[in-house]
N, C-alpha and C positions, 0 to 999 in steps of 0.2 A: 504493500500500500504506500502510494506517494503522499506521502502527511501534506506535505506543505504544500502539493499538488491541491489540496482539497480545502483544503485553510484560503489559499488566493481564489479559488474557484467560488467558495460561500462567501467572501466579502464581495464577487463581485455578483454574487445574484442579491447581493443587499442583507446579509444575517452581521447583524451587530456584532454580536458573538458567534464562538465556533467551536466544540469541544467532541474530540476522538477519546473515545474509553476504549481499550482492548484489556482484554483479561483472556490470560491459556493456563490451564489446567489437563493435567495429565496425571492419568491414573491405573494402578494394577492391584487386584483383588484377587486373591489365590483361598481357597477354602480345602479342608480335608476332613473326612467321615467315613468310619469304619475301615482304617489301614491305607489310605491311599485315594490320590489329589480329586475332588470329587468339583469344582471350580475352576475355572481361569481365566479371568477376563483382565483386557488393556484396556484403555480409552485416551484420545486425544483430543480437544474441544479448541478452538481460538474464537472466540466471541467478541462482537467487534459494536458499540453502541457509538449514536452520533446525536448530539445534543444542538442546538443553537437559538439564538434568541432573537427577534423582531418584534420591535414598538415596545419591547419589556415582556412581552411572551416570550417562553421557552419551549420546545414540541422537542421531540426524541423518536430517533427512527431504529430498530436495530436490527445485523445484518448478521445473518450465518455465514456467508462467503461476502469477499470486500471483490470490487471490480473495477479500475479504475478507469476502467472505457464506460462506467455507467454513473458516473460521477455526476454529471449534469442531471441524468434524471432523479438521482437518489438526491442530491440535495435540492431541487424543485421542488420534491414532494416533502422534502422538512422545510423551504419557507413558506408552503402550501397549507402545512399543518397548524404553524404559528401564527399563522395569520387569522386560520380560523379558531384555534383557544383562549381562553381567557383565564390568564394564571392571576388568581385573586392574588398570591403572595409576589412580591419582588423580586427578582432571582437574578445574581448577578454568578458571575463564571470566576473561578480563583486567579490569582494572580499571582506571578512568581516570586518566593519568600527565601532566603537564604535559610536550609537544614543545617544548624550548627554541627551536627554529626548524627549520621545512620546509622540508626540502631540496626545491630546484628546478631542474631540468636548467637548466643553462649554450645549450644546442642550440636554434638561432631558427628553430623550425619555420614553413616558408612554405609550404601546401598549393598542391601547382600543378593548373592545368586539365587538363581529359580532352586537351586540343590539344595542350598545352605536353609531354603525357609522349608523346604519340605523335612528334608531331615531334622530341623526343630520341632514342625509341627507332628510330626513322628513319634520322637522322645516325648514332647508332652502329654499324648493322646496316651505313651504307652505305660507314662510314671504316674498320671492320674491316673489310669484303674488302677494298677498294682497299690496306688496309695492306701486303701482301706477298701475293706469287701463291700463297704454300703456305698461304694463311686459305681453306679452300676453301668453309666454311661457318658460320653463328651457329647452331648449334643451338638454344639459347635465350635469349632477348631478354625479358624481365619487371620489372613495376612494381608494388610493391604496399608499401599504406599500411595504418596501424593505431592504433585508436586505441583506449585502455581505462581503464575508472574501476573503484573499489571502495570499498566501504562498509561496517561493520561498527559495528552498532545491538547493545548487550547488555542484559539488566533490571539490570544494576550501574552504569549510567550511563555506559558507555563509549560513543562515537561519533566514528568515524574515515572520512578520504576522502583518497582517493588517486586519481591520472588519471596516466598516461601516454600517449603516440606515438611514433612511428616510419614513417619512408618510406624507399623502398630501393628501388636498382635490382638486376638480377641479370644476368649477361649468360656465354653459354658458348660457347665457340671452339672448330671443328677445325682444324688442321692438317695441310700432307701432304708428307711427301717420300719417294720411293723407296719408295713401295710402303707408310709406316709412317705411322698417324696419331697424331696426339696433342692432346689439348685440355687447355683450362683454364678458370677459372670465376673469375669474380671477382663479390665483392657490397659495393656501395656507398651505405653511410647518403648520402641527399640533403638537406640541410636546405631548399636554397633552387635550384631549379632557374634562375634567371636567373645564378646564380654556377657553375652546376657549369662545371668543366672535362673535354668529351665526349675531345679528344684526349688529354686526360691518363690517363684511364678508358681508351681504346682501346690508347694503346701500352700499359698495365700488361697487361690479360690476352691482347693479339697477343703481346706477347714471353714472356710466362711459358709459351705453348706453342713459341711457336717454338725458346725456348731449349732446349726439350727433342726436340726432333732431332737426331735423332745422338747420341743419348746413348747408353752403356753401361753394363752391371754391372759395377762392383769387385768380387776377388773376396772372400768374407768375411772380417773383421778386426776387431782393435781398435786402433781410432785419435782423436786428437781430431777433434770435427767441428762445424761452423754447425750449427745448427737453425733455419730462416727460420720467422718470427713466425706463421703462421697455421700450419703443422705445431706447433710447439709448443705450442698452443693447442690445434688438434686433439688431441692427445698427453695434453694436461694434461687433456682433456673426459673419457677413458678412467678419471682415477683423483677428478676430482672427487666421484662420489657415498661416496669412501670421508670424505668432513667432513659428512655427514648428521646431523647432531644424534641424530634418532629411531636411526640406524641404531647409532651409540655408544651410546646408552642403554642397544640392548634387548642390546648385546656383541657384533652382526653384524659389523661395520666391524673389518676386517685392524685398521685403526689405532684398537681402543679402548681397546686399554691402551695405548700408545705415547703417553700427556700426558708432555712434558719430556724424553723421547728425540730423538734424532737419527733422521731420516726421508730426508731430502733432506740433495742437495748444500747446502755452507756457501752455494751463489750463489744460491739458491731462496730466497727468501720467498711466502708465500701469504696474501694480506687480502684479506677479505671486505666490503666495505664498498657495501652497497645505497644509503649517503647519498650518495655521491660523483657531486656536480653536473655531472663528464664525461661517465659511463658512460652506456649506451646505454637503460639500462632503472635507475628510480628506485624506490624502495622506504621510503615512511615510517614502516613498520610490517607485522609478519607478515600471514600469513592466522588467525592463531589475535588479532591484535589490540593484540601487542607491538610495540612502539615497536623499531626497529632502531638499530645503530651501528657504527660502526666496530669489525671485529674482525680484530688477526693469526692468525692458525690457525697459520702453519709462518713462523717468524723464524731 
């Protein structure tokens, strides 16, 4: 795609503004059930979206394959589109900001072979039965890796690239006693499969079902309690889209008026922070183009 091909071509059909998004993502998903690869699938996607603005409207067109011999009609039909909308809110396109420094994941991604994931997921399948007589089955045994870039080309001179990865295993257990079964699920970022540890992996999700035999209901109350880390995270999933920027804006969000109230326990804090070289997934800047930071939401 001739970027700047398309950027001169939309000033000259009259678009104020003019903004190219491309995002590529690529992906492989490998499963295994009952001794052998039972899954395999690749995928490659390059998705290409086009934005621009007239009279203070913005329309958006988006394109599975880019063409530059259709260049003229595709962008007729985005000042065609703006022309006939009416964006009640003001929308203006980013503009170029100097990133003091690119945040880069900390995580020493080492892509492993088609061999190296199978014979993992092998030993796993074959150390959780042996782990205890009541493991009676792996329901499911999977590997899947990912990889994604983004870009964002505007006629104001902005131009921004971002890539991320991720690989992970995912692995689900039944258990049986007395007639009761119970499973668990556990999923594990891999960075470097010559270092994972497969027994460490297998006692965490053999015991988090086994531990649940023989359990019973209390009956309802209020009391202090633990909350173990991926419940509360689950839990926490339920009220995160109440911090949606958009959703505050247009007055949706339970919490839009609530700036500077009390919301949460004194023990809860909530930061948003897409820089942070730990997290699992890195963000140097929006989808609209902004540059991201460090934010408290709930202190």
């Amino acid at each position: 795609m001739n970027k700047q091909a398309w950027i001169e071509k939309a000033k000259e059909l009259g678009l104020e503004s003019f903004e190219i998004y491309q995002s590529l993502s690529a992906s492989k998903e490998m499963t295994w059930y009952e001794h052998a690869m039972d899954t395999f699938v690749t995928s490659k996607i390059l998705g290409t979206s086009l934005r621009g603005i007239v009279d203070g409207n913005v329309a958006m067109i988006a394109l599975e394959q880019v063409d530059d011999s259709k260049m003229d009609s595709v962008l007729k039909q985005l000042v065609d589109q703006a022309k006939t909308i009416q964006t009640p809110e003001k929308v203006v396109f980013a503009t170029p900001k100097p990133l003091e420094e690119k945040a880069v994941s900390s995580r020493q991604w080492v892509q492993p072979s088609m061999q190296q994931v199978e014979k993992t997921m092998a030993k796993i399948e074959e150390k959780c039965l042996a782990y205890d007589p009541r493991i009676v089955q792996v329901g499911y045994l999977g590997y899947e890796e990912g990889k994604g870039a983004r870009e964002i080309t505007n006629s104001l001179g902005l131009h921004l690239e971002d890539e991320d990865q991720v690989q992970y295993l995912v692995c689900s257990i039944v258990a049986l006693e007395n007639g009761v079964y119970k499973d668990a699920t556990k999923v594990e970022v891999v960075e470097n499969f010559d270092t994972f540890d497969i027994d460490a992996f297998v006692k965490e999700v053999c015991q988090e079902a086994l531990d649940q035999l023989g359990a019973r209901s209390i009956p309802s109350t209020t009391c202090p309690i633990i909350l173990e880390k991926d419940a509360m995270s689950s839990l926490f999933g339920a009220f995160a889209g109440l911090f949606s920027g958009d959703l505050i804006a247009k007055g949706i969000s339970p919490i839009a008026k609530d700036l500077g109230k009390k919301i949460f326990s004194e023990q809860v804090s909530v930061i948003d922070d897409p820089r942070d070289p730990n997290a699992l997934s890195i963000a140097n800047f929006d989808d609209e183009g902004v540059l991201t930071k460090r934010k408290v939401l709930v202190d």
